[in-house]
mmCIF file of the N, C-alpha and C atoms, coordinates in Angstrom:
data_MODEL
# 
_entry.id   MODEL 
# 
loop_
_atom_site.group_PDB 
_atom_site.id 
_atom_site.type_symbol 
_atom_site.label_atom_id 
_atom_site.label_alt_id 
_atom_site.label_comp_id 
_atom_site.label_asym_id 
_atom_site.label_entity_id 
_atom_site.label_seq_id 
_atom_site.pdbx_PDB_ins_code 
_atom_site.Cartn_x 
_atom_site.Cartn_y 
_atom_site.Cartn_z 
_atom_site.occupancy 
_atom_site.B_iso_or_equiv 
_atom_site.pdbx_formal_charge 
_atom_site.auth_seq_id 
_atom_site.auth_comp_id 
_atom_site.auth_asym_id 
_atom_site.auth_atom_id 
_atom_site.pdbx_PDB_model_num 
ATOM 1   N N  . UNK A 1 1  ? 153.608 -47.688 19.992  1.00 0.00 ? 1  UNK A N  1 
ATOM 2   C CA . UNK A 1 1  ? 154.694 -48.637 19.957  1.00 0.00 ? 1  UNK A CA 1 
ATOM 3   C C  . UNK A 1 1  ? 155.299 -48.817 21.350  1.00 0.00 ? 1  UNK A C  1 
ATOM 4   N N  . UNK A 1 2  ? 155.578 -47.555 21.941  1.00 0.00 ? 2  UNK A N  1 
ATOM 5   C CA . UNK A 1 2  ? 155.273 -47.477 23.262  1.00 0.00 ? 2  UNK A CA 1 
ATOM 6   C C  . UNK A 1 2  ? 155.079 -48.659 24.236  1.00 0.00 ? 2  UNK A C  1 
ATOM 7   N N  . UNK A 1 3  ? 153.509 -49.041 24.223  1.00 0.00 ? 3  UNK A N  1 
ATOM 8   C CA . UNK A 1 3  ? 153.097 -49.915 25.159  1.00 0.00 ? 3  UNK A CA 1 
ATOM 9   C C  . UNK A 1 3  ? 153.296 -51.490 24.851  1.00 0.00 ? 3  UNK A C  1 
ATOM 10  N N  . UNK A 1 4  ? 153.530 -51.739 23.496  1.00 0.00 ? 4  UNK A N  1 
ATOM 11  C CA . UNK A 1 4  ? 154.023 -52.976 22.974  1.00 0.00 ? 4  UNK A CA 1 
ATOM 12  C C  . UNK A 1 4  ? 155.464 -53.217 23.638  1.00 0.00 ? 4  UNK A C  1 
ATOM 13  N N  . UNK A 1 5  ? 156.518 -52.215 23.519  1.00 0.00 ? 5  UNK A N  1 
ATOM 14  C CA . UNK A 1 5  ? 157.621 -52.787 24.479  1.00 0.00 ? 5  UNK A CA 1 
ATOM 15  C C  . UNK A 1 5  ? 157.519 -52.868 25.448  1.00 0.00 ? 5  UNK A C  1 
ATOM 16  N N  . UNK A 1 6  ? 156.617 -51.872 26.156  1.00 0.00 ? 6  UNK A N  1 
ATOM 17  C CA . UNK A 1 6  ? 156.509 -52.348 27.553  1.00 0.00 ? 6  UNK A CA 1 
ATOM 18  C C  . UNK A 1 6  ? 156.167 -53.693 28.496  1.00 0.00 ? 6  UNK A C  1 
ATOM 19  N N  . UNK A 1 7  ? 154.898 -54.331 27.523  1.00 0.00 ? 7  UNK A N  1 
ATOM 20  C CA . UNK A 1 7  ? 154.649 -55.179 27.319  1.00 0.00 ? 7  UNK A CA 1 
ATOM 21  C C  . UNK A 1 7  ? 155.643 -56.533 27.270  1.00 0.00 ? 7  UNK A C  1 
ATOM 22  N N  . UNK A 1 8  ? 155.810 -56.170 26.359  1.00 0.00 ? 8  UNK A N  1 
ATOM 23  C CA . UNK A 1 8  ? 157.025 -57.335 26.158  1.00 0.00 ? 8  UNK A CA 1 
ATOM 24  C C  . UNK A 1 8  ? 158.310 -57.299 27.082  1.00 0.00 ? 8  UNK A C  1 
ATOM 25  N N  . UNK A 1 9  ? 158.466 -56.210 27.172  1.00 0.00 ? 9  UNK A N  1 
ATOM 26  C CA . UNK A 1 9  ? 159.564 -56.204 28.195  1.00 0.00 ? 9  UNK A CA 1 
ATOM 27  C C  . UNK A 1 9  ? 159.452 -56.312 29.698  1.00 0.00 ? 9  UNK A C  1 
ATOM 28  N N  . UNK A 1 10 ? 158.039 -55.922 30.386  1.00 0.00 ? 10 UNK A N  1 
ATOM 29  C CA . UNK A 1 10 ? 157.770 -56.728 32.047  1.00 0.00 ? 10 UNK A CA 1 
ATOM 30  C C  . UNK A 1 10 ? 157.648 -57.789 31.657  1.00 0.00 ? 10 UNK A C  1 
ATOM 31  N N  . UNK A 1 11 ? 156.804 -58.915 30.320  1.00 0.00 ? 11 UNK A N  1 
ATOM 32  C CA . UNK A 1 11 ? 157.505 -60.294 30.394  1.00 0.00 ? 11 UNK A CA 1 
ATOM 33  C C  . UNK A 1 11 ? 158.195 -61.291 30.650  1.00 0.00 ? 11 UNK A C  1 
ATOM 34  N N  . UNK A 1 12 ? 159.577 -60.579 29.716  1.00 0.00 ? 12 UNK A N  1 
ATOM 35  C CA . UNK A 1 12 ? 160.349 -60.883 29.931  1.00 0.00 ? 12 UNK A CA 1 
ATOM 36  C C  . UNK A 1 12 ? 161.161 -60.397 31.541  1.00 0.00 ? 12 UNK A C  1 
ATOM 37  N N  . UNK A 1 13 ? 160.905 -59.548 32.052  1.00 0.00 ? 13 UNK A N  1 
ATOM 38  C CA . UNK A 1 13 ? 161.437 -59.378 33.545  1.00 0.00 ? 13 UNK A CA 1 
ATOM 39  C C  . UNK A 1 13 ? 161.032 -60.377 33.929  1.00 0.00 ? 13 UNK A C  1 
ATOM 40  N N  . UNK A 1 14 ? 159.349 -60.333 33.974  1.00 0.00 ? 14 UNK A N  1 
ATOM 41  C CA . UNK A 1 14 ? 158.468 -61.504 34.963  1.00 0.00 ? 14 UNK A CA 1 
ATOM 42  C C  . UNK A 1 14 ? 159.374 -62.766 34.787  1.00 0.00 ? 14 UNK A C  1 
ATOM 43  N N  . UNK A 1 15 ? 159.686 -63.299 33.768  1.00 0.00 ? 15 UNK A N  1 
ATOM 44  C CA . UNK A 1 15 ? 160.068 -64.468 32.856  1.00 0.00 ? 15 UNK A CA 1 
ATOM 45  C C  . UNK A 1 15 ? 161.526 -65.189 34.075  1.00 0.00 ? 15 UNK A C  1 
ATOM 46  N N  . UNK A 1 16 ? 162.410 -63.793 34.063  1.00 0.00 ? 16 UNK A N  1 
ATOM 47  C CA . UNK A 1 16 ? 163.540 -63.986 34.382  1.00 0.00 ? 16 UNK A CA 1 
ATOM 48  C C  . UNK A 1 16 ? 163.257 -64.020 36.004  1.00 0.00 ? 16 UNK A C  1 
ATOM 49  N N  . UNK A 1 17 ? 163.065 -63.648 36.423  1.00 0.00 ? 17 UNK A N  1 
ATOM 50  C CA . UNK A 1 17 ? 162.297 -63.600 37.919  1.00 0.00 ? 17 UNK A CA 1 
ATOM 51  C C  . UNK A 1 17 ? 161.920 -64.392 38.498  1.00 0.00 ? 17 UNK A C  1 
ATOM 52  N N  . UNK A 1 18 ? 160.674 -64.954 37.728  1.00 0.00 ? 18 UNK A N  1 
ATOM 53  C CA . UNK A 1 18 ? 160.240 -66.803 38.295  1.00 0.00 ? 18 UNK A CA 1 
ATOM 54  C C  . UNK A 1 18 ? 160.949 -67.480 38.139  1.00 0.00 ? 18 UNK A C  1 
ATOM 55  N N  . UNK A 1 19 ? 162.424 -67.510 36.866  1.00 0.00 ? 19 UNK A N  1 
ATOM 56  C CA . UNK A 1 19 ? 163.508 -68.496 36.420  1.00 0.00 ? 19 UNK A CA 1 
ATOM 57  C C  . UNK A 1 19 ? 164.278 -68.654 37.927  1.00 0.00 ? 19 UNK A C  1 
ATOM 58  N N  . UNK A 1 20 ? 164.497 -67.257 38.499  1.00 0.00 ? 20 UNK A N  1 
ATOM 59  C CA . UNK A 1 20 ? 165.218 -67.085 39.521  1.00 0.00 ? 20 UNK A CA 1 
ATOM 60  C C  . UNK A 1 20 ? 164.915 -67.586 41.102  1.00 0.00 ? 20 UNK A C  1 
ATOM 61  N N  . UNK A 1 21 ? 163.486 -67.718 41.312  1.00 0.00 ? 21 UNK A N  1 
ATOM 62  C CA . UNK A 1 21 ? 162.609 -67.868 42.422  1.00 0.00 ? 21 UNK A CA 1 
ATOM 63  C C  . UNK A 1 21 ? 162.647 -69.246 42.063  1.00 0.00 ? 21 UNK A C  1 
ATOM 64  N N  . UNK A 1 22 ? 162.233 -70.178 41.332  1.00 0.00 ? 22 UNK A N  1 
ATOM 65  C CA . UNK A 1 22 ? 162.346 -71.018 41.017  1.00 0.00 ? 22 UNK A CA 1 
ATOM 66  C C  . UNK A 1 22 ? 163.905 -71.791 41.548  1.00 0.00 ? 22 UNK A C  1 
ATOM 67  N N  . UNK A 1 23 ? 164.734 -71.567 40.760  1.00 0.00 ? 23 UNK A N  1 
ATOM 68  C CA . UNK A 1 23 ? 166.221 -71.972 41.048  1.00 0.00 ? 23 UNK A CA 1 
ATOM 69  C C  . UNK A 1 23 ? 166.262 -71.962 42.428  1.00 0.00 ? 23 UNK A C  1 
ATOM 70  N N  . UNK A 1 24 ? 166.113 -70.954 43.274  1.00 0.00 ? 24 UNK A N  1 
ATOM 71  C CA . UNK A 1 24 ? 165.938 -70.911 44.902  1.00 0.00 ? 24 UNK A CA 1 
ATOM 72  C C  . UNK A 1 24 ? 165.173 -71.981 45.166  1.00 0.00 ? 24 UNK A C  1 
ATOM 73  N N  . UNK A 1 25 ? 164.125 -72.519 44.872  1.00 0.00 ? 25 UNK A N  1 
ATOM 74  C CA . UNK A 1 25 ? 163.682 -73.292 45.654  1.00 0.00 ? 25 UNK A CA 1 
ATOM 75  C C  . UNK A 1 25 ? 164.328 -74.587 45.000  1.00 0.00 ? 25 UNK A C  1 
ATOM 76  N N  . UNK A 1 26 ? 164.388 -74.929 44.179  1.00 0.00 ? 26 UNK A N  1 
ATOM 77  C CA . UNK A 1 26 ? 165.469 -76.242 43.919  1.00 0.00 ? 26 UNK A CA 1 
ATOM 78  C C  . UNK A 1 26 ? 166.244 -76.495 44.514  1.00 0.00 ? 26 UNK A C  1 
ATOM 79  N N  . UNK A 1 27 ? 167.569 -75.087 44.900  1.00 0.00 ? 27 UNK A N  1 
ATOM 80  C CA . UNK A 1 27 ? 168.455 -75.137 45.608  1.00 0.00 ? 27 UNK A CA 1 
ATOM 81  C C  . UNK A 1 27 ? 168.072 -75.515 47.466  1.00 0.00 ? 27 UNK A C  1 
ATOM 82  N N  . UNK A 1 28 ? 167.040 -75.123 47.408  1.00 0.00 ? 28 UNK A N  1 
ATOM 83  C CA . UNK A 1 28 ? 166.320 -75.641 48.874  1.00 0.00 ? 28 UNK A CA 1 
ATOM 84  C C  . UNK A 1 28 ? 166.639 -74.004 49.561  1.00 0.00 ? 28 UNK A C  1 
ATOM 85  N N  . UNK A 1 29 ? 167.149 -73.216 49.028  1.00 0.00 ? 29 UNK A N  1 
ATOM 86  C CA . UNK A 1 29 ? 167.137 -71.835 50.064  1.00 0.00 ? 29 UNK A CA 1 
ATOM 87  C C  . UNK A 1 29 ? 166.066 -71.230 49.905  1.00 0.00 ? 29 UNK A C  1 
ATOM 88  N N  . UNK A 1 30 ? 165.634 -70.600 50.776  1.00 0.00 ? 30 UNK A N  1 
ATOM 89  C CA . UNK A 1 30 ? 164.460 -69.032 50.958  1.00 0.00 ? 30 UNK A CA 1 
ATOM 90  C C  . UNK A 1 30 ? 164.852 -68.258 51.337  1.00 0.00 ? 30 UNK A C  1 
ATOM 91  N N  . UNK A 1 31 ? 164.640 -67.567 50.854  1.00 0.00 ? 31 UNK A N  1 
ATOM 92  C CA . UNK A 1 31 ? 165.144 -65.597 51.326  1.00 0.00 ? 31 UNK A CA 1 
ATOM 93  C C  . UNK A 1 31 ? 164.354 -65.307 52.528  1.00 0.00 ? 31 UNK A C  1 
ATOM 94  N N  . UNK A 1 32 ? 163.367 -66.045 53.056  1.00 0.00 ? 32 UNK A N  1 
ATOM 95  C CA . UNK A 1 32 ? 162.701 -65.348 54.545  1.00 0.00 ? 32 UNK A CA 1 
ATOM 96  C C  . UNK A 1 32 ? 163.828 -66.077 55.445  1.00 0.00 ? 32 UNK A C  1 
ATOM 97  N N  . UNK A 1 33 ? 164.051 -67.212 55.471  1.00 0.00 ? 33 UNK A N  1 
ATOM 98  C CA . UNK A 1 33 ? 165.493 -67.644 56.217  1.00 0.00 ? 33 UNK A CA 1 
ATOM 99  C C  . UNK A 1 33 ? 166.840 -67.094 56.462  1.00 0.00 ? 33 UNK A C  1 
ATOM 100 N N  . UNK A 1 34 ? 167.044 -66.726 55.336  1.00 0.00 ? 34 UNK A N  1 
ATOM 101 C CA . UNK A 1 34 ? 168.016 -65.403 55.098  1.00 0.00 ? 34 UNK A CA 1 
ATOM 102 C C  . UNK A 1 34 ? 168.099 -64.231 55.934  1.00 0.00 ? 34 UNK A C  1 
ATOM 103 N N  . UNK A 1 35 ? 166.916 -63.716 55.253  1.00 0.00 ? 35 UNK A N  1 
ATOM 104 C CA . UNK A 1 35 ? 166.647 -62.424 56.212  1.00 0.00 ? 35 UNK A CA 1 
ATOM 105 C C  . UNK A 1 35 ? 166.307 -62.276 57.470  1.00 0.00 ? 35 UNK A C  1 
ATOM 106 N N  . UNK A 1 36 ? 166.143 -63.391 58.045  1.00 0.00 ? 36 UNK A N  1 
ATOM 107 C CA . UNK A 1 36 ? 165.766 -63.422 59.654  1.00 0.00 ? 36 UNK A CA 1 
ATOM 108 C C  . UNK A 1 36 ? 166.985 -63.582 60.130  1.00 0.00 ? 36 UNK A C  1 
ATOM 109 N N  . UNK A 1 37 ? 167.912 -64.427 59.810  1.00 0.00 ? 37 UNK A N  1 
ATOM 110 C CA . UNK A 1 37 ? 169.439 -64.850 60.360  1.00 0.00 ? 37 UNK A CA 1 
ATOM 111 C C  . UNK A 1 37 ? 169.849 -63.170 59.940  1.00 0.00 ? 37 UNK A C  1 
ATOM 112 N N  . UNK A 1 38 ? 170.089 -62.533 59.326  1.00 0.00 ? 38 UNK A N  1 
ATOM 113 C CA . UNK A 1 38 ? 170.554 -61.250 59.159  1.00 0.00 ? 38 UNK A CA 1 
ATOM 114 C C  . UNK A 1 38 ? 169.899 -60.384 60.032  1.00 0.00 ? 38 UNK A C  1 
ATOM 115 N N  . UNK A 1 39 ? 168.742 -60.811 60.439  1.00 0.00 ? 39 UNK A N  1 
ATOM 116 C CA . UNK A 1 39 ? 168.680 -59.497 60.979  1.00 0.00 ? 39 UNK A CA 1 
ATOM 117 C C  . UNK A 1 39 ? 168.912 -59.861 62.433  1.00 0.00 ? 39 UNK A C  1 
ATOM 118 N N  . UNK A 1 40 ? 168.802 -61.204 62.745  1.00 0.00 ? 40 UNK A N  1 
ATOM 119 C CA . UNK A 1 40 ? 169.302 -61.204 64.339  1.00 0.00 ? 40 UNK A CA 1 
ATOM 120 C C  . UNK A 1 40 ? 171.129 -61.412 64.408  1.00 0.00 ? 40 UNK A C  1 
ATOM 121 N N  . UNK A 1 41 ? 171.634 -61.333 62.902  1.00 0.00 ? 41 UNK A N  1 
ATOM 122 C CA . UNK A 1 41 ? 173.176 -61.241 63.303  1.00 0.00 ? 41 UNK A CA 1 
ATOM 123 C C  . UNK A 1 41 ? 173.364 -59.712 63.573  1.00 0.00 ? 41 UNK A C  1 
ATOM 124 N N  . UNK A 1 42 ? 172.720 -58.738 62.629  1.00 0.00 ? 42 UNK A N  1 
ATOM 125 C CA . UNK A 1 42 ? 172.584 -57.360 63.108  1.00 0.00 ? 42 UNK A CA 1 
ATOM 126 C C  . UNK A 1 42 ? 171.841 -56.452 64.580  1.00 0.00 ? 42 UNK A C  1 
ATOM 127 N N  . UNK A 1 43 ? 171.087 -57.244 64.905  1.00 0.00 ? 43 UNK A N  1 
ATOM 128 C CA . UNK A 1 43 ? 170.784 -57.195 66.175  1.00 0.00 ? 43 UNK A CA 1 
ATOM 129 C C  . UNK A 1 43 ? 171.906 -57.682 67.034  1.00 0.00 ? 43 UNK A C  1 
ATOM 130 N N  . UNK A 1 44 ? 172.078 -58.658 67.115  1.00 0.00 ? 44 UNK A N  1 
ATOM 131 C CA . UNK A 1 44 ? 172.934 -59.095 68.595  1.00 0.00 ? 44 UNK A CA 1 
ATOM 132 C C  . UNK A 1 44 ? 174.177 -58.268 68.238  1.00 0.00 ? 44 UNK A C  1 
ATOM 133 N N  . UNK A 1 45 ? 174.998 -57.892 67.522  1.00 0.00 ? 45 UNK A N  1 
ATOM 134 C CA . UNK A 1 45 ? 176.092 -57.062 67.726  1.00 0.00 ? 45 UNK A CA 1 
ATOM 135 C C  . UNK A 1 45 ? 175.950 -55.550 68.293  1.00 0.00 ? 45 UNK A C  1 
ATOM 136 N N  . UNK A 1 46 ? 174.631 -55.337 67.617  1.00 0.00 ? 46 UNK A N  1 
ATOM 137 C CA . UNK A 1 46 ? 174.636 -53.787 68.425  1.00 0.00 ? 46 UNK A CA 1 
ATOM 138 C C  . UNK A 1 46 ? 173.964 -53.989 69.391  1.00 0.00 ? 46 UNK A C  1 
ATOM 139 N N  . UNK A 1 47 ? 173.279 -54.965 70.795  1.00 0.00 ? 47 UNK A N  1 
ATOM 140 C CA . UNK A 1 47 ? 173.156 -55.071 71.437  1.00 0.00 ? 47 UNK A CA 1 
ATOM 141 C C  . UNK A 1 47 ? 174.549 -55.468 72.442  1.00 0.00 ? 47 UNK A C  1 
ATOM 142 N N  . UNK A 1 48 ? 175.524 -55.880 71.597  1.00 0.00 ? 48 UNK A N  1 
ATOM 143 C CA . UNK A 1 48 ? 176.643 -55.924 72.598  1.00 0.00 ? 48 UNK A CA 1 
ATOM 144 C C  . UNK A 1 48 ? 177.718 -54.789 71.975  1.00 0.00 ? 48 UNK A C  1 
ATOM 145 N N  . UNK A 1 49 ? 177.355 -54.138 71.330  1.00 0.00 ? 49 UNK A N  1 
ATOM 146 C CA . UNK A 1 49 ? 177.780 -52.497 71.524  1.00 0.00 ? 49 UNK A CA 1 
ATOM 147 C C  . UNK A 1 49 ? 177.232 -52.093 72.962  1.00 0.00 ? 49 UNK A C  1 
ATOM 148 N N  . UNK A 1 50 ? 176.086 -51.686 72.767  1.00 0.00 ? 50 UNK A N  1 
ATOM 149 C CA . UNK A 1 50 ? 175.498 -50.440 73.504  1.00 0.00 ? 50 UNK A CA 1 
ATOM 150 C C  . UNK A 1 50 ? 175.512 -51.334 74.709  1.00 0.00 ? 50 UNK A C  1 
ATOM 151 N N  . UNK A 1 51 ? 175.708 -52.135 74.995  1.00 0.00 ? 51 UNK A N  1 
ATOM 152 C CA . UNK A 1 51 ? 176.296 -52.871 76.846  1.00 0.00 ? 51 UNK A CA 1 
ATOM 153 C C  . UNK A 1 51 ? 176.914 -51.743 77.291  1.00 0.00 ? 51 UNK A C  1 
ATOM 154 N N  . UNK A 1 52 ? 178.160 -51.507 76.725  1.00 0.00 ? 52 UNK A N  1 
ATOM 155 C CA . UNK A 1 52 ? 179.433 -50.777 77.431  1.00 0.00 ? 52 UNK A CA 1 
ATOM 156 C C  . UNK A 1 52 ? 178.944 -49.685 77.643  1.00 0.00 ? 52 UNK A C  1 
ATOM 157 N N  . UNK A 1 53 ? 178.153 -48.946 76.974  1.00 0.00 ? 53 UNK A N  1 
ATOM 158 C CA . UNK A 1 53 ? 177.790 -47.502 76.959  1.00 0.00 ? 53 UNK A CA 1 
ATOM 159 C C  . UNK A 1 53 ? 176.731 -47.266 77.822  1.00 0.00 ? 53 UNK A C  1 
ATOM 160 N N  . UNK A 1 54 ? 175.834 -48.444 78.279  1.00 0.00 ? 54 UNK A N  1 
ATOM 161 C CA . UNK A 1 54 ? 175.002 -48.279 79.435  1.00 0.00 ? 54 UNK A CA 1 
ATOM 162 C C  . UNK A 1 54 ? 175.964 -48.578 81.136  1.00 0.00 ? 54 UNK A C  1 
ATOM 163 N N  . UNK A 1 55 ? 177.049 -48.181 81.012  1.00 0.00 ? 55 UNK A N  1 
ATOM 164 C CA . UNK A 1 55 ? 177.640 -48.193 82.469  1.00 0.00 ? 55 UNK A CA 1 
ATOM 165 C C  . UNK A 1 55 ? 177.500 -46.619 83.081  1.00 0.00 ? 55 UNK A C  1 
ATOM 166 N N  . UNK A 1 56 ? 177.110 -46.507 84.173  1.00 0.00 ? 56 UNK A N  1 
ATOM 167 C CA . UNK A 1 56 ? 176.588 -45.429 85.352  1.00 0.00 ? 56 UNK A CA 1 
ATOM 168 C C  . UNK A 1 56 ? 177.688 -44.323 84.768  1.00 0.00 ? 56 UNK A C  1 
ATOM 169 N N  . UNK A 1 57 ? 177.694 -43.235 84.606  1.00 0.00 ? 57 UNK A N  1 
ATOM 170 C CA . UNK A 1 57 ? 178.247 -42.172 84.264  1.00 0.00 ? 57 UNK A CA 1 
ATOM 171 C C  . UNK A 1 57 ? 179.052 -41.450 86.211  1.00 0.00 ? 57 UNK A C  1 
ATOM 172 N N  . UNK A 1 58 ? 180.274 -41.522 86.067  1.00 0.00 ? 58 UNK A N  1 
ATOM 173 C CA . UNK A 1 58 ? 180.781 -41.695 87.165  1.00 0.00 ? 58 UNK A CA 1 
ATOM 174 C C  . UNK A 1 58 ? 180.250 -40.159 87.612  1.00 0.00 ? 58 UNK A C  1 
ATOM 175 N N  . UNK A 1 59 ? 179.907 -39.520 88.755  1.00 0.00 ? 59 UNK A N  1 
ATOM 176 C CA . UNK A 1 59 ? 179.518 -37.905 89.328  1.00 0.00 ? 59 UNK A CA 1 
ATOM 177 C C  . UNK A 1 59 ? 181.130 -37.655 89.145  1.00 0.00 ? 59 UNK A C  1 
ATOM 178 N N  . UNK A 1 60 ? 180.730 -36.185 88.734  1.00 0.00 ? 60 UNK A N  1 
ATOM 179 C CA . UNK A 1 60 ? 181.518 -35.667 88.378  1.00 0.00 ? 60 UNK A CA 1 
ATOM 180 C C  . UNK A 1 60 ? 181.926 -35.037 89.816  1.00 0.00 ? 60 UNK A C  1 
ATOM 181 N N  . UNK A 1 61 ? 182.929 -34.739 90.421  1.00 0.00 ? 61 UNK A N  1 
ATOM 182 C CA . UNK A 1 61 ? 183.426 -33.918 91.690  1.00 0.00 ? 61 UNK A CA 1 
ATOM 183 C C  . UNK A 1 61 ? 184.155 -32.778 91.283  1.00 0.00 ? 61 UNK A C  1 
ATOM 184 N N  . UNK A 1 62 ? 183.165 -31.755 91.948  1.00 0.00 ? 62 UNK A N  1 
ATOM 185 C CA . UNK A 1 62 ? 183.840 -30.613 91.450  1.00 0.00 ? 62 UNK A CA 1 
ATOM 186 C C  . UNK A 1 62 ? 184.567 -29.910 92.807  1.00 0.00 ? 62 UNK A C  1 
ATOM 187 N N  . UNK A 1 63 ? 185.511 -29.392 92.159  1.00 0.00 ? 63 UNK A N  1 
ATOM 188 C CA . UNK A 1 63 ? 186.594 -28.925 93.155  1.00 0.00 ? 63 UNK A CA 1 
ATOM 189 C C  . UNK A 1 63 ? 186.119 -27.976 93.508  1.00 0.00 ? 63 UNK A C  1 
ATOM 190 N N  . UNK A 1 64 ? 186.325 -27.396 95.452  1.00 0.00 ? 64 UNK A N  1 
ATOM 191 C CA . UNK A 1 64 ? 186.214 -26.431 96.107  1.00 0.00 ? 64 UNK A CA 1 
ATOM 192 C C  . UNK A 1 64 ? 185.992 -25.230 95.291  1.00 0.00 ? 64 UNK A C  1 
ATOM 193 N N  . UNK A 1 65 ? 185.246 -24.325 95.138  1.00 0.00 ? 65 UNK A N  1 
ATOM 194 C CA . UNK A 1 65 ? 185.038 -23.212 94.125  1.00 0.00 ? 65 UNK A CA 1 
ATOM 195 C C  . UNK A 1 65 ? 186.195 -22.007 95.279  1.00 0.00 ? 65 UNK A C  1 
ATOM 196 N N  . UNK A 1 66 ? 187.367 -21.323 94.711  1.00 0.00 ? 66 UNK A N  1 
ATOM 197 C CA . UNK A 1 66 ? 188.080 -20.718 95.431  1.00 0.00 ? 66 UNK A CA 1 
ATOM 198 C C  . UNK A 1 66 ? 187.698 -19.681 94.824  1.00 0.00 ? 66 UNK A C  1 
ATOM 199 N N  . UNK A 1 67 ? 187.121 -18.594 95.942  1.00 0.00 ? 67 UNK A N  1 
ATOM 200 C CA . UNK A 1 67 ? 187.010 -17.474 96.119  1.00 0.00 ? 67 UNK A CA 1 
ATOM 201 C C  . UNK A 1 67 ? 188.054 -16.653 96.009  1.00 0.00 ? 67 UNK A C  1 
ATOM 202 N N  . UNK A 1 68 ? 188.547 -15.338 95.150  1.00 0.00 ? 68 UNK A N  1 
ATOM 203 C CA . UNK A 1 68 ? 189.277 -14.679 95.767  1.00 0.00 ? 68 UNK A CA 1 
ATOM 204 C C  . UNK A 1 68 ? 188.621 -13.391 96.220  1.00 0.00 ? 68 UNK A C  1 
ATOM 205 N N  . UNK A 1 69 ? 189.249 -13.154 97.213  1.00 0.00 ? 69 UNK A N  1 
ATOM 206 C CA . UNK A 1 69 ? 188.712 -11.610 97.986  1.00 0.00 ? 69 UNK A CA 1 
ATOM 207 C C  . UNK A 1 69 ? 188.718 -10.349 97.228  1.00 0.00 ? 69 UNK A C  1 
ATOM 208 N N  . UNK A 1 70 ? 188.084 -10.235 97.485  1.00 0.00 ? 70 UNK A N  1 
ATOM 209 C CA . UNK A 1 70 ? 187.624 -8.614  96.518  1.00 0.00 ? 70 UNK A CA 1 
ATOM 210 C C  . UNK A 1 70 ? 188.296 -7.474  97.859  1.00 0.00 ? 70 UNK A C  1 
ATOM 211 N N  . UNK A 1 71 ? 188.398 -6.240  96.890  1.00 0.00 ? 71 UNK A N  1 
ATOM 212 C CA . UNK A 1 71 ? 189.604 -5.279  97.747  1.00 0.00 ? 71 UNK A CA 1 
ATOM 213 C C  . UNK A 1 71 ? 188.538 -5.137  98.365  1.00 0.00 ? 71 UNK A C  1 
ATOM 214 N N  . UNK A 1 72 ? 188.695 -4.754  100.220 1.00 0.00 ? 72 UNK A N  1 
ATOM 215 C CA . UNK A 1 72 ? 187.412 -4.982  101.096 1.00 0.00 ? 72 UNK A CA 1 
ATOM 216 C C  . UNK A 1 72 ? 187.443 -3.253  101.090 1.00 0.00 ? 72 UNK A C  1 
ATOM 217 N N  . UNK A 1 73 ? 186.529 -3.123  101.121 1.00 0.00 ? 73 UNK A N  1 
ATOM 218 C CA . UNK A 1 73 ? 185.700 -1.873  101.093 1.00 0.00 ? 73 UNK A CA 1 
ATOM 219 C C  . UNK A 1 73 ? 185.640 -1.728  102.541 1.00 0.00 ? 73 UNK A C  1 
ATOM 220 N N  . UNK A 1 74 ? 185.160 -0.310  103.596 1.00 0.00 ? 74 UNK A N  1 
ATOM 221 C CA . UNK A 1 74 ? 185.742 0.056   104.726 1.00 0.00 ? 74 UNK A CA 1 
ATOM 222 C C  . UNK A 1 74 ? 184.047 -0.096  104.843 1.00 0.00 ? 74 UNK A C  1 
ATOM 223 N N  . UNK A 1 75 ? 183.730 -0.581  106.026 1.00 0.00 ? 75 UNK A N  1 
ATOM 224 C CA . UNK A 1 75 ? 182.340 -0.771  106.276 1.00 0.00 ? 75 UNK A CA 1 
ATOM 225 C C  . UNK A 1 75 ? 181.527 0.683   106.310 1.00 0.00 ? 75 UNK A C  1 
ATOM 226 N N  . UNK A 1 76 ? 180.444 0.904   106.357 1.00 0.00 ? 76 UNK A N  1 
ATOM 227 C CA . UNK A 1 76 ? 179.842 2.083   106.482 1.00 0.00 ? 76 UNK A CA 1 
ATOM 228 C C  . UNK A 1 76 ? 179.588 1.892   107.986 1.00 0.00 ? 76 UNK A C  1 
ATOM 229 N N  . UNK A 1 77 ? 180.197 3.249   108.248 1.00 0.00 ? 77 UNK A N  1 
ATOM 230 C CA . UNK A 1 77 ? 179.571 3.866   109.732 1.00 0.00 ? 77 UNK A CA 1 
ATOM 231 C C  . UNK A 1 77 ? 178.399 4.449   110.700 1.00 0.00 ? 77 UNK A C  1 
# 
């Protein structure tokens, strides 16, 4: 009984599916149009993210390293 609903029921998916693909093209839209405008609206924003973050990383200057003197020990004779 099993495979009889199954049956019947990808049918009816299939059924509703082409109803839907169908309607799209009446309406004159395509989903490959879609998805190309999406993905270059998602592209160009994170390409003008990561602008700012490619600026030269300033050298760091490090300050004079100050020594302090160690108790001086009496030279050997």
């Amino acid at each position: 009984m099993g495979q009889q609903l199954n049956k019947i029921v990808k049918r009816r998916r299939r059924k509703k599916y082409l109803a839907r693909k169908k309607a799209l093209v009446k309406a004159g839209v395509s989903r490959k149009s879609r998805v190309a405008k999406a993905e270059k609206a998602k592209k160009a924003p994170a390409a003008a993210k990561k602008a700012p973050a490619k600026k030269a990383a300033k050298p760091k200057t490090e300050a004079p390293a100050v020594e302090t003197p160690a108790a001086e020990t009496p030279a050997a004779e």
